[in-house]
C-alpha positions as protocol buffer text, in pm:
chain_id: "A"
residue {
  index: 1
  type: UNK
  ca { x: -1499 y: -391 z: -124 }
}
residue {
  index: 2
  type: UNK
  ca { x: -1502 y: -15 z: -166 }
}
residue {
  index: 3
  type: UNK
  ca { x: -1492 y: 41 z: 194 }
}
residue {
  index: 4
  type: UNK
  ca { x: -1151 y: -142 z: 187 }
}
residue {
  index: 5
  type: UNK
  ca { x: -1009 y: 35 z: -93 }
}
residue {
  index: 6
  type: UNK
  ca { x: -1107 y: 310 z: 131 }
}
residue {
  index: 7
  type: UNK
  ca { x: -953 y: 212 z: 417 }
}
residue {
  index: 8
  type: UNK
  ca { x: -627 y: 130 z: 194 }
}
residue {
  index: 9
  type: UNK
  ca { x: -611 y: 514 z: 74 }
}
residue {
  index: 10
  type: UNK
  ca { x: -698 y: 643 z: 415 }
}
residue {
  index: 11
  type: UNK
  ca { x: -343 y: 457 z: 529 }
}
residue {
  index: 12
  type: UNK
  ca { x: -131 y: 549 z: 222 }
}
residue {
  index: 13
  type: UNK
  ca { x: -228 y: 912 z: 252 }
}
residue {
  index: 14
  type: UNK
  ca { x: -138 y: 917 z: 668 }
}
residue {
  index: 15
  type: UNK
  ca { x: 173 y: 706 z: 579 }
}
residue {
  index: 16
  type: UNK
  ca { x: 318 y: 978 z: 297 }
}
residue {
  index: 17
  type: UNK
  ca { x: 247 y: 1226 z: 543 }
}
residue {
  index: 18
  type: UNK
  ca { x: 401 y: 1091 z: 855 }
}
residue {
  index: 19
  type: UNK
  ca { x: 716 y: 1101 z: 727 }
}
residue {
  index: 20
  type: UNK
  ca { x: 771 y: 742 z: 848 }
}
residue {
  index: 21
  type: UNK
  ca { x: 1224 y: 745 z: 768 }
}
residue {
  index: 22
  type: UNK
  ca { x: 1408 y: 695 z: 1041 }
}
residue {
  index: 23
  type: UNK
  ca { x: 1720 y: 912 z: 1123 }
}
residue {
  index: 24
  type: UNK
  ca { x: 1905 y: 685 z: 1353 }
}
residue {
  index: 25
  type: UNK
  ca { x: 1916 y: 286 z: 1354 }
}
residue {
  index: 26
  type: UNK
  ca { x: 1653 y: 215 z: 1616 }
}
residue {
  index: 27
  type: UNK
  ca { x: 1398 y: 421 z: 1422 }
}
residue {
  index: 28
  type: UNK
  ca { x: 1524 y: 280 z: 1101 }
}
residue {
  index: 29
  type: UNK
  ca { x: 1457 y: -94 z: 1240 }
}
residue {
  index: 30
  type: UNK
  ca { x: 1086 y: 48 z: 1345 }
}
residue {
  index: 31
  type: UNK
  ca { x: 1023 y: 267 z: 1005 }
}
residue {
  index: 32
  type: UNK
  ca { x: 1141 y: -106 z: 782 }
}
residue {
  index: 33
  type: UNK
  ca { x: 872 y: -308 z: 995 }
}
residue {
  index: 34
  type: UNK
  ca { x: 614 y: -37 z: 878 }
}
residue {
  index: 35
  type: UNK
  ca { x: 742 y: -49 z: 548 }
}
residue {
  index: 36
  type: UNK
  ca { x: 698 y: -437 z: 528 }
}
residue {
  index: 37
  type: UNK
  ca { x: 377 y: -391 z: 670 }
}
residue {
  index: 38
  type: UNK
  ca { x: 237 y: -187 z: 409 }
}
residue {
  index: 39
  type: UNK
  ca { x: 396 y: -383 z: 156 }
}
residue {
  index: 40
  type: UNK
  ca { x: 199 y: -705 z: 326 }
}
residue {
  index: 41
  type: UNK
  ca { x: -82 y: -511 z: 329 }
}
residue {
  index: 42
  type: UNK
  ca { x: -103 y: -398 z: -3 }
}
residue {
  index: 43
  type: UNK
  ca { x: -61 y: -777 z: -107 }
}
residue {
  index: 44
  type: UNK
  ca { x: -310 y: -873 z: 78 }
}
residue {
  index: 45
  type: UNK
  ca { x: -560 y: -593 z: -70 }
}
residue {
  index: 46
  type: UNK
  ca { x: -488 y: -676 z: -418 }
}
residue {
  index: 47
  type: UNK
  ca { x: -488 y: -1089 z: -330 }
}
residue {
  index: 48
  type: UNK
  ca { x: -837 y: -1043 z: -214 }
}
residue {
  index: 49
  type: UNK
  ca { x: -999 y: -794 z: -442 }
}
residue {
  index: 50
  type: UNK
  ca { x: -841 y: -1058 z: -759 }
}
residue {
  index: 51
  type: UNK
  ca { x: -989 y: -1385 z: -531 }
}
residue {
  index: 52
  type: UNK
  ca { x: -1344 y: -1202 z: -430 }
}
residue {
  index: 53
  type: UNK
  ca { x: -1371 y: -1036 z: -841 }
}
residue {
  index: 54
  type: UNK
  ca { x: -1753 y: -1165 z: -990 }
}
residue {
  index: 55
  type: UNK
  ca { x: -1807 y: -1267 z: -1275 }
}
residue {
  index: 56
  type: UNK
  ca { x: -1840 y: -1030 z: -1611 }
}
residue {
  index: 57
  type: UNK
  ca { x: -2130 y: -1040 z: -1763 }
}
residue {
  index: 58
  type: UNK
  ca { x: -2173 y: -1172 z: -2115 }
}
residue {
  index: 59
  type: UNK
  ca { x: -2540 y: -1177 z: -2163 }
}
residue {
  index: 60
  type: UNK
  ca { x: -2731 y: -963 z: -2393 }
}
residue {
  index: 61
  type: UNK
  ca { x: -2863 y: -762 z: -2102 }
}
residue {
  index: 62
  type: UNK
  ca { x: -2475 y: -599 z: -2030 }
}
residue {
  index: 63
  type: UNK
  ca { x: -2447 y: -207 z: -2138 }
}
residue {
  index: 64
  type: UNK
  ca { x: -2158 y: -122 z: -1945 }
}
residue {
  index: 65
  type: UNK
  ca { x: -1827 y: -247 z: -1964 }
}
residue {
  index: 66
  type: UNK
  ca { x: -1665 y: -335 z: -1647 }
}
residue {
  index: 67
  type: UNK
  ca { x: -1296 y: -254 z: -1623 }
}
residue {
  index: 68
  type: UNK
  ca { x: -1074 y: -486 z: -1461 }
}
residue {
  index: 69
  type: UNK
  ca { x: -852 y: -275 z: -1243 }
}
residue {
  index: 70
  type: UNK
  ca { x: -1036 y: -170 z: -911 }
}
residue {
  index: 71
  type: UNK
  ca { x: -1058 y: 78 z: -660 }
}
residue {
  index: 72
  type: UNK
  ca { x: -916 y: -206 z: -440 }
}
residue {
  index: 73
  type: UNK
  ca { x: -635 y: -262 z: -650 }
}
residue {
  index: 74
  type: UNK
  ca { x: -519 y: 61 z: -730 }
}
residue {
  index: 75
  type: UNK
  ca { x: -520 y: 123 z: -310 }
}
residue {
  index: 76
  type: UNK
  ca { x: -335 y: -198 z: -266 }
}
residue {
  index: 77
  type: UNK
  ca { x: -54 y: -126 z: -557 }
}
residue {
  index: 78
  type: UNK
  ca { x: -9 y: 231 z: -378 }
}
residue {
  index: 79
  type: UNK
  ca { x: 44 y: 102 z: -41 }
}
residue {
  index: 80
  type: UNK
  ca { x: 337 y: -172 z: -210 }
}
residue {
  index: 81
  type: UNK
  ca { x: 447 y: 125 z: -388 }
}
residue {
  index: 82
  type: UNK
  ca { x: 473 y: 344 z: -86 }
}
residue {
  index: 83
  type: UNK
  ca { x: 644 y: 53 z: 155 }
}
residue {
  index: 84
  type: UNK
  ca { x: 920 y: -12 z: -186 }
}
residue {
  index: 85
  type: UNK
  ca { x: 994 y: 363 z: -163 }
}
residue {
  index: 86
  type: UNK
  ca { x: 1030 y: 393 z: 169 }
}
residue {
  index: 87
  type: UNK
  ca { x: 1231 y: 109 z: 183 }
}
residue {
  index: 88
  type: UNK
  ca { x: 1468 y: 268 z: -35 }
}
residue {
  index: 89
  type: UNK
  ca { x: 1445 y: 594 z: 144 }
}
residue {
  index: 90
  type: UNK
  ca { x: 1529 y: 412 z: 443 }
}
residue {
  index: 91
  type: UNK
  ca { x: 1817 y: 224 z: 266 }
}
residue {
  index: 92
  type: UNK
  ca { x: 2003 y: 524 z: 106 }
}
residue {
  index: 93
  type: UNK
  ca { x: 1962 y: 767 z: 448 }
}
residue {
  index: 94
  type: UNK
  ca { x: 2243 y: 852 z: 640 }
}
residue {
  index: 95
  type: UNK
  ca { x: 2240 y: 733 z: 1041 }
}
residue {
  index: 96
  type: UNK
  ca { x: 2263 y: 1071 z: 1209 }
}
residue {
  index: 97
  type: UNK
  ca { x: 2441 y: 932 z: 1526 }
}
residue {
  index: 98
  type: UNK
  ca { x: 2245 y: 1132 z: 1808 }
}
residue {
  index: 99
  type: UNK
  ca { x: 2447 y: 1223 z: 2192 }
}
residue {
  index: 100
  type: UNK
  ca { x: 2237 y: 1093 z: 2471 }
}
């Protein structure tokens, strides 16, 4: 599971960085499928770290406490974050209308 996680943080960091708003409507329509897709994503990384989560332990031999928020789940709430905001970024942009 931490490879995922890892995997999930590799994409959110590339994704703030590419700068993934579109300008004009055709790269709008292309930067709200990414969007979705991270959201989707994200989902899907949280679904599976909460379906795939053992069980704690409760015997007498348990010293450390195991917290229940996960690598895997704080990568998949950052890549729904990051599609919502761009979303919005992509909402509230002008269209720069560009001569061709």
């Amino acid at each position: 599971m931490r490879q995922l996680a890892l995997i999930a943080l590799l994409a959110t960091g590339l994704s703030a960085t590419s700068g993934c708003y579109g300008y004009n409507r055709s790269a709008k329509r292309g930067a709200y499928v990414l969007d979705s897709m991270f959201i989707a994503g994200g989902g899907g990384i949280v679904a599976a770290d909460v379906l795939t989560e053992s069980e704690p332990c409760t015997g007498t031999g348990c010293v450390e406490p195991v917290s229940p928020v996960t690598g895997a789940m704080v990568a998949g709430s950052m890549l729904i974050v990051g599609g919502l905001v761009g979303i919005v970024v992509n909402a509230t942009r002008p269209t720069v209308k560009t001569s061709r």
